[in-house]
C-alpha positions in Angstrom: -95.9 24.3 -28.2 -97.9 21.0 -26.9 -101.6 20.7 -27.8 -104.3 19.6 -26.0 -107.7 18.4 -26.6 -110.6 18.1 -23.9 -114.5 17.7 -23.3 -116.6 20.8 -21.8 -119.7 19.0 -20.5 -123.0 20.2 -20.5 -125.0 19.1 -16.8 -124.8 16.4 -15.2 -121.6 15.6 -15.2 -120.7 15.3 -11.5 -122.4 12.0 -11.8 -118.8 10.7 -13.5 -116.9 8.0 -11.4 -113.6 8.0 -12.7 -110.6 9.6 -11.5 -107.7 9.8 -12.2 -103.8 10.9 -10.9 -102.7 13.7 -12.9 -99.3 13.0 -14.8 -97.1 15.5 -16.1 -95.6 18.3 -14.3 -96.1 20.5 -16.8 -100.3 20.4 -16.4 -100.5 20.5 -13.1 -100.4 23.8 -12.3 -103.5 23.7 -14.9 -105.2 21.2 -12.6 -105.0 23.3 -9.4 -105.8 26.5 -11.4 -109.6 24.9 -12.7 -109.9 23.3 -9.7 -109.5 26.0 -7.2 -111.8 28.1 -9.7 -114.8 25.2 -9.0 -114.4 23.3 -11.9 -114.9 19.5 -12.1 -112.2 18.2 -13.7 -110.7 15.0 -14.9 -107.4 14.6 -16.3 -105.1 12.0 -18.0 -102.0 13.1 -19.6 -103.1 15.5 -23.1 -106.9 14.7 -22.4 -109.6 15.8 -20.0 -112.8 16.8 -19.1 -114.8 19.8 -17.0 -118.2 18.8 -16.1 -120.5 21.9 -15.5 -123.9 22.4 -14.8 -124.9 24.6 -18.0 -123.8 25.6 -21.1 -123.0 29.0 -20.6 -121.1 27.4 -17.8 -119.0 25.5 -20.1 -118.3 28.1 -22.3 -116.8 30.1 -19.2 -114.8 27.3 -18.2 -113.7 27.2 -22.0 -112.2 30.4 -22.0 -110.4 30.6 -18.5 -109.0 26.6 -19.7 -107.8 28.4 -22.7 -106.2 31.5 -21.1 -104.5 29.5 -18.1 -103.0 27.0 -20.3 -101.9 30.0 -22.5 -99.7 30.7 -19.4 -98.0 27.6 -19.8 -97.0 28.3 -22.6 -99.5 25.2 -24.1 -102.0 25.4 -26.9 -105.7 24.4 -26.5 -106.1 21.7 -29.8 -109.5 23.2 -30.9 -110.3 20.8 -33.9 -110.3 18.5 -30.8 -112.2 20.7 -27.8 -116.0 20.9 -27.7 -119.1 21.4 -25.1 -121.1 18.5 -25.6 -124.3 17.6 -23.8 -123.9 14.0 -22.0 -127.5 13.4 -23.7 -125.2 12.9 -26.5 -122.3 11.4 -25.3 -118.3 11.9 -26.0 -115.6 9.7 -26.1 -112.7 9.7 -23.1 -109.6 7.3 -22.3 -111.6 4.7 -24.6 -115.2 4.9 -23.5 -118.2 6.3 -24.7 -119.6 8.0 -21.6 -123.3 9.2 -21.9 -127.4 9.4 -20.8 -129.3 6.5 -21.3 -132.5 7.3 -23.8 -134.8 4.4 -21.5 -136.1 4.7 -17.8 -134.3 3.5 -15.2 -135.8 0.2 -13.9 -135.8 1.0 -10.1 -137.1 4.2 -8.4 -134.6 7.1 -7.6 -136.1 6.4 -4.0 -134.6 2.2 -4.3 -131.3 3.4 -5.8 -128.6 3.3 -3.4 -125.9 4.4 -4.7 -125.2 8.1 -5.4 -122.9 7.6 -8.5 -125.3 6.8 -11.5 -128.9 8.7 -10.5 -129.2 10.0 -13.8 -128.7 7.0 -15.9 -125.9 7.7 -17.2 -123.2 4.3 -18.8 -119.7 3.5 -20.2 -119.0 1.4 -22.6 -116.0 0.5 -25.0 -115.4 2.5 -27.9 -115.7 0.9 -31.3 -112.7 2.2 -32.1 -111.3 -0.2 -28.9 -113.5 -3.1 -30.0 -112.3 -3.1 -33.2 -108.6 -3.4 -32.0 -109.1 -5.8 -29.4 -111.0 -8.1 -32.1 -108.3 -8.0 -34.4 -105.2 -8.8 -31.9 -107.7 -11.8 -31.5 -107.6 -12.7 -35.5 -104.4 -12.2 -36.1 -103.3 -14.7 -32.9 -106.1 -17.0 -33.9 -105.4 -17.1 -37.5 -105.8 -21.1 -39.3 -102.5 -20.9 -40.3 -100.7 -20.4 -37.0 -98.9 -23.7 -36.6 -99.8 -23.6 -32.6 -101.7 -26.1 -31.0 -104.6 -24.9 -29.2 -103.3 -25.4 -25.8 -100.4 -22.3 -27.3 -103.0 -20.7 -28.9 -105.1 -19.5 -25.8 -101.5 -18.9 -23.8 -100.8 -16.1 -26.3 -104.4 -14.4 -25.9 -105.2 -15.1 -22.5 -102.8 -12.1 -21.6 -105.0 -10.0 -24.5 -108.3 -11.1 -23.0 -107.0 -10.4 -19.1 -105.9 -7.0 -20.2 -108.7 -5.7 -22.1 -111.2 -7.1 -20.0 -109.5 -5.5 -16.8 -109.4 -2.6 -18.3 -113.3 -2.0 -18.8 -115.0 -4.7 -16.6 -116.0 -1.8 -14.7 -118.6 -0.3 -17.3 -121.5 -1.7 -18.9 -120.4 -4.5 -20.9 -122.1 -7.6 -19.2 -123.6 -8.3 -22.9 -120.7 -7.3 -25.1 -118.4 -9.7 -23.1 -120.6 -12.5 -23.3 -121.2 -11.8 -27.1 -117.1 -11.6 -27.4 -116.5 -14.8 -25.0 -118.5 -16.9 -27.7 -116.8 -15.1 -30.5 -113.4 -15.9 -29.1 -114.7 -19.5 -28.6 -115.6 -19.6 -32.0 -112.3 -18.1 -33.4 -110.5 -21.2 -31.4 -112.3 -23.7 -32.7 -111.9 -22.2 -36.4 -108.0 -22.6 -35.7 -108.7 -26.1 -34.7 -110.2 -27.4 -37.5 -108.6 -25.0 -39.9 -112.3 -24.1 -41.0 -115.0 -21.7 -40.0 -118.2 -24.1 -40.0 -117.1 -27.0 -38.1 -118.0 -28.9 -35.3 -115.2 -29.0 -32.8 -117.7 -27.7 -30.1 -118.3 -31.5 -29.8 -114.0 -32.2 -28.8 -113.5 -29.1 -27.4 -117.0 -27.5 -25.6 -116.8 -24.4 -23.8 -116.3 -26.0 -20.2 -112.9 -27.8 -21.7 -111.7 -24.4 -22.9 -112.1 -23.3 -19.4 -110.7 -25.5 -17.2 -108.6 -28.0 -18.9 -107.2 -25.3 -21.3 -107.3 -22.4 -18.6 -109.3 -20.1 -21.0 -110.1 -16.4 -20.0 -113.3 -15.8 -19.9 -114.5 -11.8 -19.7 -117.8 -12.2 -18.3 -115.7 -13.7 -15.2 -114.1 -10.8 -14.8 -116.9 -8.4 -13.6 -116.4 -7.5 -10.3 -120.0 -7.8 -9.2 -120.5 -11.5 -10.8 -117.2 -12.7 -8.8 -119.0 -11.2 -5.9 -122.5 -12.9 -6.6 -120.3 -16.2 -7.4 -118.4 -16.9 -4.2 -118.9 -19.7 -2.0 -120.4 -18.2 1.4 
């Protein structure tokens, strides 16, 4: 019997941008079932989440998830399943969806778009940070006997993936604190040393456009936009 594990969240989950195509034939009877019910949900493969308004709410939508998927002939993973308030945040696909704690800095009268009225983010996991940063060491390592040039073909396919991957959330500053660490990592290799001063042979604009470097920060949507020519 498969398992499943899955978020029930607490209001105001509507506000939740991704979406995604259901896979698995198997579930999707489950899908139209919640769905046609009322329920918000959002699905990828073993993992999803129903956004309700309240937590009696969620606890409803517990039980009928549970008794459908019984149906199936699928078990509900409960060391896995739990109503969470988005105040608190949970953890889905690899980011860390929740409320910010601060004010927003514009009025709800100047924000335009309809997606993101109650402050809510998404940001990598640690747990996805952490990997990322270690494909990074061990491609990077001193005592790779690449030259640099080799070195940044092997992670530029790394860096293009991961960054793809979440340039969509809130990680302006955790890409440009990871663009100098990778930076740094490269000239470690180079000089087969951690202090060093190959910043002065190989500075950051070199990296980029002599050595074709992938640079995260560059791939956030709305700074490509803002950076165009007119």
């Amino acid at each position: 019997m498969r398992r499943l594990r899955g978020f029930l969240l607490v209001r105001p989950a509507w506000a939740l941008t991704w979406r995604w195509k259901s896979s698995g034939e198997l579930l999707t009877p489950f899908d139209k079932e919640m769905r046609r019910q009322g329920y918000r949900l959002t699905r990828w493969a073993d993992d999803w989440v129903v956004s309700c308004r309240t937590q009696a709410e969620a606890e409803h939508a517990l039980a009928r998830a549970v008794k459908i998927l019984e149906q199936l002939g699928v078990a509900l993973n409960r060391a896995k399943t739990r109503i969470v308030h988005i105040a608190h945040g949970f953890e889905f696909l690899g980011f860390k969806i929740q409320r910010g704690k601060g004010k927003l800095r514009l009025t709800s009268s100047r924000i335009r778009s309809k997606l993101n009225r109650q402050n809510l983010y998404a940001i990598p996991t640690q747990k996805s940070l952490d990997r990322f940063k270690d494909q990074i060491r061990t491609l990077t390592q001193r005592k790779i006997p690449l030259r640099l040039g080799e070195v940044i073909k092997t992670i530029n396919p790394v860096v293009r993936g991961w960054g793809n991957y979440y340039c969509r959330s809130h990680v302006r500053k955790r890409f440009n604190q990871l663009d100098r660490w990778i930076i740094r990592r490269l000239w470690s290799h180079r000089t087969k040393r951690w202090r060093n001063a190959a910043w002065r042979e190989y500075p950051t604009k070199r990296l980029r456009a002599e050595f074709k470097l992938v640079s995260l920060v560059s791939l956030i949507p709305s700074l490509r936009i803002a950076q165009a020519p007119p």
